[in-house]
C-alpha positions in Angstrom: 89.0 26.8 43.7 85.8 25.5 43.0 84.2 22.8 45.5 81.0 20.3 44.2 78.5 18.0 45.7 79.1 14.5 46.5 75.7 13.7 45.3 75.9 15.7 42.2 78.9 16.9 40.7 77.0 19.2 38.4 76.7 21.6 41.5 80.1 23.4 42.0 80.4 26.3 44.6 83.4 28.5 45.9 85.2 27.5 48.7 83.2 30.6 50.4 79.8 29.3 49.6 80.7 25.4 50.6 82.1 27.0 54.3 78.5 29.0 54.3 76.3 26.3 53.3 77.7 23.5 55.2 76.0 20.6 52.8 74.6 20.6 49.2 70.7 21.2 48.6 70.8 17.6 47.5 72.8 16.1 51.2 76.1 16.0 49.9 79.0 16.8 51.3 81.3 19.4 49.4 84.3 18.0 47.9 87.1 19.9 46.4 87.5 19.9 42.4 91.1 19.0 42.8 93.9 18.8 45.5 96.4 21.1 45.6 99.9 19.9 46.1 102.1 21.4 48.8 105.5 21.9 48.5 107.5 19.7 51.3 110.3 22.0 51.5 108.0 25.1 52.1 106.3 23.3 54.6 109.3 22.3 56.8 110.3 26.1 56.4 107.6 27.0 58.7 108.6 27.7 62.1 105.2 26.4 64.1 102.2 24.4 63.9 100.1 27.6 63.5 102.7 28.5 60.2 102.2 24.9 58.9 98.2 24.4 59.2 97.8 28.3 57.6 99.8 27.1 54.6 98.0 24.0 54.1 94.3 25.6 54.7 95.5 28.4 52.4 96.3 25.2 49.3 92.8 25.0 49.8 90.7 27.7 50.8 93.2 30.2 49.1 93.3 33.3 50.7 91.4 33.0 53.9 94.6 32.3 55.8 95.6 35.6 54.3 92.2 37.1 56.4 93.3 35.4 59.7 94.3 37.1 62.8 97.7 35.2 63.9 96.9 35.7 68.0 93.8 33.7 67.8 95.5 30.5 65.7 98.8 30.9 67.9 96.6 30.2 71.2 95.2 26.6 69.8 98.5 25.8 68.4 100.6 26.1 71.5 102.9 23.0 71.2 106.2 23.1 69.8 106.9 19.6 67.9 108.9 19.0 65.0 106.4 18.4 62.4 109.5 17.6 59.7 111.5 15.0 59.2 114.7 15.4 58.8 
């Protein structure tokens, strides 16, 4: 997925390269060139906050959930709600 400039949409980078940067050369912020849709059923299917936010990140910045250790995310995810309704 391919992020551009606020300020210039001429200036596309990869989601790597928006993360690195931080703003465009020009002050803009980085916007993605589309949003992805998530799937509610999938979401509901996972069993904790850390599951959720690692499938939503990875719509978006596709494949650096994949990189993720899961100890680190489970210790700033620690409460149990029900994040579905049913």
């Amino acid at each position: 997925m391919q992020f551009f400039s606020t300020r210039n949409a001429g200036s596309r980078v990869s989601a790597a390269q928006a993360i690195v940067q931080g703003l465009s050369s020009e002050g803009g912020l980085f916007v993605p060139e589309s949003f992805p849709q998530a799937d509610l059923k999938t979401a509901c299917e996972k069993g904790s906050y850390a599951e959720l936010a690692a499938y939503v990140l990875g719509l978006v910045l596709p494949g650096l959930c994949l990189r993720l250790p899961k100890r680190p995310m489970a210790r700033r995810f620690r409460a149990k709600q029900d994040i579905c309704m049913r």
